[in-house]
C-alpha positions as CSV (number, residue, x, y, z in Angstrom):
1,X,-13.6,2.9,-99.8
2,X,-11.9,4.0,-103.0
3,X,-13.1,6.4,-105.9
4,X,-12.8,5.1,-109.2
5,X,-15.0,8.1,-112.0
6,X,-13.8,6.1,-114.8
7,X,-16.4,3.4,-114.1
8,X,-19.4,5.9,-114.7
9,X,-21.8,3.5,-115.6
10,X,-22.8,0.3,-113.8
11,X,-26.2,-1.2,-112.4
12,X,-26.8,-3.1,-109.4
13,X,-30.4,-4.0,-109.5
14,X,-31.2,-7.2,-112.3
15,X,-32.8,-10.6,-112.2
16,X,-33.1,-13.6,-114.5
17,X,-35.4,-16.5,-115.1
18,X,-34.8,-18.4,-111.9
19,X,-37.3,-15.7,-109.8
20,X,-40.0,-17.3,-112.5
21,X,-41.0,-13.9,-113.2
22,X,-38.1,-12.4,-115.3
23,X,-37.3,-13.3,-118.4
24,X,-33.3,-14.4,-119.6
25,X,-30.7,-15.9,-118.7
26,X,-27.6,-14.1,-116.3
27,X,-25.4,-14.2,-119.4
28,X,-28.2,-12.1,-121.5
29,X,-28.7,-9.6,-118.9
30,X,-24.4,-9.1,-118.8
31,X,-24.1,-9.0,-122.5
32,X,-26.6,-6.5,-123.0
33,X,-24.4,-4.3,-119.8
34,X,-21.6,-4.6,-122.2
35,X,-23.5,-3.5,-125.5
36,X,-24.9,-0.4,-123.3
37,X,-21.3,0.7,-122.5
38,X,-21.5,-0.3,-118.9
39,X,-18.2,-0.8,-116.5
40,X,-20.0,-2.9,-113.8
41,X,-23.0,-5.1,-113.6
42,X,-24.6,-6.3,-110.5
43,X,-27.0,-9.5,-110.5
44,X,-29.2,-9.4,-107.7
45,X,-32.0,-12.2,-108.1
46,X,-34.6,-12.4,-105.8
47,X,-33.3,-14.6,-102.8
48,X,-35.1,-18.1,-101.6
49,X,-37.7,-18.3,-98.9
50,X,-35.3,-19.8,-96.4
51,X,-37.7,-19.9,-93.6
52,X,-39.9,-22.1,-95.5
53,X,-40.3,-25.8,-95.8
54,X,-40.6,-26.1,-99.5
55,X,-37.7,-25.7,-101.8
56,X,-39.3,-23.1,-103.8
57,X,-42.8,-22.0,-101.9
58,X,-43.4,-19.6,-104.1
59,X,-42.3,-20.7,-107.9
60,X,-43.6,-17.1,-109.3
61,X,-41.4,-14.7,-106.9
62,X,-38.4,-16.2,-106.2
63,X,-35.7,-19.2,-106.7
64,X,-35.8,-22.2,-105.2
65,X,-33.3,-23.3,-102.1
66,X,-31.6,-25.9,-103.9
67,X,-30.7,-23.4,-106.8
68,X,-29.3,-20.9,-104.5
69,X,-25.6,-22.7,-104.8
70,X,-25.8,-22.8,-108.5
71,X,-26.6,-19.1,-109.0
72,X,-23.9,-18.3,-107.0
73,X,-22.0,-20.5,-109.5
74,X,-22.9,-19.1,-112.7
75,X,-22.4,-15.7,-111.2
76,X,-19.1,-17.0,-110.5
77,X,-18.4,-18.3,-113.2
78,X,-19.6,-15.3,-115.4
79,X,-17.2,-13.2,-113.8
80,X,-14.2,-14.5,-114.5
81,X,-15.2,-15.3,-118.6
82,X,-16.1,-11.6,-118.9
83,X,-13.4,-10.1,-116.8
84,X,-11.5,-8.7,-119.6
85,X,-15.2,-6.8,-120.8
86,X,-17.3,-5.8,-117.7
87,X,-16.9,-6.5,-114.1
88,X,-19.5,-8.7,-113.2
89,X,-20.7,-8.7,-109.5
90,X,-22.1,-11.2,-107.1
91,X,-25.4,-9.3,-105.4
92,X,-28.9,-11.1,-104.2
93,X,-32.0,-9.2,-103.7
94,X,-33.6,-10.6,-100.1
95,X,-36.9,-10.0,-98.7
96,X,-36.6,-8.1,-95.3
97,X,-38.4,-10.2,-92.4
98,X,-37.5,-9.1,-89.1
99,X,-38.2,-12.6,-87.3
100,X,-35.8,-14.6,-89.6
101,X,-32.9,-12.1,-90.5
102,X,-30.2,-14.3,-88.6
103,X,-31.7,-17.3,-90.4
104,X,-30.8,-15.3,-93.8
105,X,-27.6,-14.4,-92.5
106,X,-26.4,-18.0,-91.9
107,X,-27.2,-18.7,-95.8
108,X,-25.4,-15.4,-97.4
109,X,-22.3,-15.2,-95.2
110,X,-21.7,-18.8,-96.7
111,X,-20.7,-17.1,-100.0
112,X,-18.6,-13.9,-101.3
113,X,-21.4,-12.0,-102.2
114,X,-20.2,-8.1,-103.3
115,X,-23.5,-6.8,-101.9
116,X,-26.8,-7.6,-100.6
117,X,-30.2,-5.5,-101.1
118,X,-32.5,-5.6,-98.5
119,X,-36.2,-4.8,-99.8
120,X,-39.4,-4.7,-98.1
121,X,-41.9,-6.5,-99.9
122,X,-44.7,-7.4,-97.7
123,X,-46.6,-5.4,-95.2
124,X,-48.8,-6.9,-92.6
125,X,-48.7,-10.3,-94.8
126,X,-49.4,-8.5,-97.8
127,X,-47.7,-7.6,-100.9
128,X,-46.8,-4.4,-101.1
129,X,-48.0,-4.3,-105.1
130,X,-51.2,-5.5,-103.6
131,X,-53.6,-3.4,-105.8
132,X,-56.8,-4.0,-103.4
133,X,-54.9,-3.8,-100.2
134,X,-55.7,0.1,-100.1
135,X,-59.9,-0.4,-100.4
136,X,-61.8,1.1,-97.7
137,X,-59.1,2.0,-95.5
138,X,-59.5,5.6,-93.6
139,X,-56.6,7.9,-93.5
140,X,-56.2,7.1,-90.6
141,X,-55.2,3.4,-91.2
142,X,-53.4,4.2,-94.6
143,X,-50.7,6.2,-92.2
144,X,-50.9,3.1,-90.3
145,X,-49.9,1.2,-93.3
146,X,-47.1,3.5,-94.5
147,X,-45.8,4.0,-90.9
148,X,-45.0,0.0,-90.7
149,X,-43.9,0.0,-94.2
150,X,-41.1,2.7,-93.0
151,X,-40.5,1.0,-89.8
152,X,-40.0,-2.2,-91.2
153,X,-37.3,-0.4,-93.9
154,X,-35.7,1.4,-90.8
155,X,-35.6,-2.3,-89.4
156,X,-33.8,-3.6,-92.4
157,X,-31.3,-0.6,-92.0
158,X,-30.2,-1.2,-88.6
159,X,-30.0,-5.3,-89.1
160,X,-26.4,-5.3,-90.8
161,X,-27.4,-7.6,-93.2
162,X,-27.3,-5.4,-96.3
163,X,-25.4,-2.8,-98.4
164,X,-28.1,-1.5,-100.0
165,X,-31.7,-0.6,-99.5
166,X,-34.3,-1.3,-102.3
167,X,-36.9,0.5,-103.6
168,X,-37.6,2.1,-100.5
169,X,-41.6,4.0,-101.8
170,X,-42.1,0.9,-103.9
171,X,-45.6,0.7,-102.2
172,X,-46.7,3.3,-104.5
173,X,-46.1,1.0,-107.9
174,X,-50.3,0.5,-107.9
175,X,-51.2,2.9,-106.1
176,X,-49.6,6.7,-106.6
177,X,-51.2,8.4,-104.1
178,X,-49.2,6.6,-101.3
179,X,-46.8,9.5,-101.7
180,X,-49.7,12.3,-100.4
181,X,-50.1,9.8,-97.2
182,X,-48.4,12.6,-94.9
183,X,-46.4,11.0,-92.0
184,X,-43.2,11.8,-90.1
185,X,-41.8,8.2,-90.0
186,X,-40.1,8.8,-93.9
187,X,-38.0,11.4,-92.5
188,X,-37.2,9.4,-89.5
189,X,-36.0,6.3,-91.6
190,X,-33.8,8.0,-93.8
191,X,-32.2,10.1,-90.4
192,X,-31.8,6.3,-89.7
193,X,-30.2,5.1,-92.8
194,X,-27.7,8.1,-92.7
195,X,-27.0,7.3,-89.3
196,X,-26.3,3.1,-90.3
197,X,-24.8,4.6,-93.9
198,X,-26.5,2.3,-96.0
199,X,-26.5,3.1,-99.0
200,X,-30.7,3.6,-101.3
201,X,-31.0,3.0,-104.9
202,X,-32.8,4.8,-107.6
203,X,-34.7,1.9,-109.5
204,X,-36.1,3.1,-112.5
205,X,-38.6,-0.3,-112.6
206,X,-41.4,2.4,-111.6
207,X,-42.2,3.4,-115.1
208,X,-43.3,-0.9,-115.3
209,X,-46.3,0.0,-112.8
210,X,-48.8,2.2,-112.6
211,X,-47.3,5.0,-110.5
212,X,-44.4,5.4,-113.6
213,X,-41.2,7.3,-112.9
214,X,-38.5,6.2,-110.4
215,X,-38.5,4.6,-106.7
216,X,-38.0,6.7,-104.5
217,X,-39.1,10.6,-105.2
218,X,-37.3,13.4,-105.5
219,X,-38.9,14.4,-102.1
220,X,-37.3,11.4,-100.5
221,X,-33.8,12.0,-102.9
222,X,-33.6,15.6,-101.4
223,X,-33.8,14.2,-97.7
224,X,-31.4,11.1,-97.9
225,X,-28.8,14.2,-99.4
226,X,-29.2,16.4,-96.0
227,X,-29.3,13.2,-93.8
228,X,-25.9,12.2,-96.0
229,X,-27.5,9.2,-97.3
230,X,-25.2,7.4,-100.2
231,X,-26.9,6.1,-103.5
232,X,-26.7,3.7,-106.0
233,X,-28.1,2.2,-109.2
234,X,-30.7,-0.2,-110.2
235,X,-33.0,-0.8,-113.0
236,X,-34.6,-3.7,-111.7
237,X,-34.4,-5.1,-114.7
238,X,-36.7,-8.1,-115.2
239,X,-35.6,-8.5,-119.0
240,X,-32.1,-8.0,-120.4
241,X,-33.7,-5.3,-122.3
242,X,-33.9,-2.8,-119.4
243,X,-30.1,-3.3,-118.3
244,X,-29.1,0.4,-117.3
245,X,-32.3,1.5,-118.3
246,X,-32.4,5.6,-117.6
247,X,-28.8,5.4,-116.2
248,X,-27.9,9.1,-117.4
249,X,-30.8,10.8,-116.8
250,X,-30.7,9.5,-112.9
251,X,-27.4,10.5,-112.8
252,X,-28.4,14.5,-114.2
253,X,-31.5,14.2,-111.9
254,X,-28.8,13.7,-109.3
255,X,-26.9,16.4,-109.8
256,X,-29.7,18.9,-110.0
257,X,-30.1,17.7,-106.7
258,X,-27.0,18.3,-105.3
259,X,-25.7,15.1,-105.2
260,X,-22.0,14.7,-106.0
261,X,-21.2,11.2,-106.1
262,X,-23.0,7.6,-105.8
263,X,-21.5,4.1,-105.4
264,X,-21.4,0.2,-106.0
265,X,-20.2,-2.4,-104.2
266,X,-17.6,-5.1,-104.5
267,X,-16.7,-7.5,-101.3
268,X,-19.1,-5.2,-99.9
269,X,-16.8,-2.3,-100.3
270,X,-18.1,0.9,-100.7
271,X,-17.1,2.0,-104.5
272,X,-17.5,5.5,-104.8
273,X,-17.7,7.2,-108.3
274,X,-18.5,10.7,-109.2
275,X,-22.0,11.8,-110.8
């Protein structure tokens, strides 16, 4: 691990037209880094469905198999024309499902990636931006719901796969009042993560749903700081518009905190720089 302030901006978290749901191409998303001052940018595109037959089963969400070796190309191939501008980094976005995470595995330790983020998007088959999912459930069975949603994040820490963990209270994009759903099992996931030291991103892709603001809360910023829990940055950026979108005022938010430092990743070494 090395610390390295004069690279004080960078972001980790963006996408491009191959998910089917973002709009740009990679080079859009690392010119506009550039224009906004940024040292490092990270693309992190959602990852294929590698444990299903089709090449792309779901054309809306994520890339297709077969385009998984060219992204990796471009990416590539972006770095070095850029290198005298903006370090340009190699990251993938993958969906965390316990029952194939060696399958995953096989596929990214094929390529140089600088990081992977593990995010949970489905919970008990179901989207976690589902806006009905939440109908006529009891408490009792919405703590249910957000119990496996933090067990399956605590899963994704302790796999090994990743470097970073995404949006980890995404599951209140539609539906804000997931953060009053009082259980123990958020504390215990991020004693977990501390304990793995993976690092958790503040994605500021919040204020595009309905809850607004950041992912996670500055309930759940304030415990990954006493469980000594690294972060990082992402905008989530779905167009190149949003490239290091709210960058400084994370970073202040941070320090109000108590925070004194955050990270990125190359060859999945740790990057430290100070807030």
């Amino acid at each position: 691990m090395s610390e390295k302030p004069e690279a004080t901006k960078f972001d980790l978290h963006t996408h491009h037209e191959r998910c089917g749901h973002a709009r740009g191409k990679i080079e859009e998303y690392v010119k506009a880094a550039i224009e906004r001052g940024l040292a490092v940018i990270g693309i992190a595109d959602h990852s294929p469905f590698f444990s299903y037959k089709e090449d792309q089963a779901f054309p809306k969400i994520a890339m297709g198999k077969s385009e998984f070796p060219q992204y990796i190309k471009e990416v590539q191939s972006l770095k070095e024309k850029y290198s005298s501008k903006i370090e340009v980094l190699l990251g993938i976005e993958a969906d965390f499902f316990p029952e194939h995470v060696e399958l995953y595995r096989t596929h990214f330790d094929k390529y140089p990636f600088d990081y992977v983020i593990g995010s949970v998007h489905q919970v008990e088959g179901k989207s976690i931006f589902n806006k009905k999912r939440w109908n006529g459930l009891s408490q009792q069975q919405k703590v249910k719901v957000k119990d496996t949603y933090y067990d399956l994040i605590e899963q994704s820490a302790r796999s090994g796969m990743y470097q970073v963990l995404g949006h980890i209270d995404a599951m209140k994009g539609f539906y804000p009042e997931f953060s009053d759903i009082q259980t123990k099992t958020v504390e215990k996931t991020l004693k977990t993560i501390g304990e793995e030291d993976i690092a958790i991103e503040i994605n500021t892709s919040g204020k595009t749903k309905t809850v607004g603001g950041w992912y996670p809360a500055d309930e759940i910023l304030e415990m990954a700081r006493h469980y000594g829990v690294m972060v990082t940055f992402g905008s989530d950026a779905h167009d190149p518009e949003r490239v290091g979108d709210e960058f400084d005022e994370v970073a202040a938010r941070l320090k109000q905190i108590g925070f004194k430092e955050w990270c990125y990743f190359r060859q999945k070494q740790r990057i430290k720089v100070l807030l």
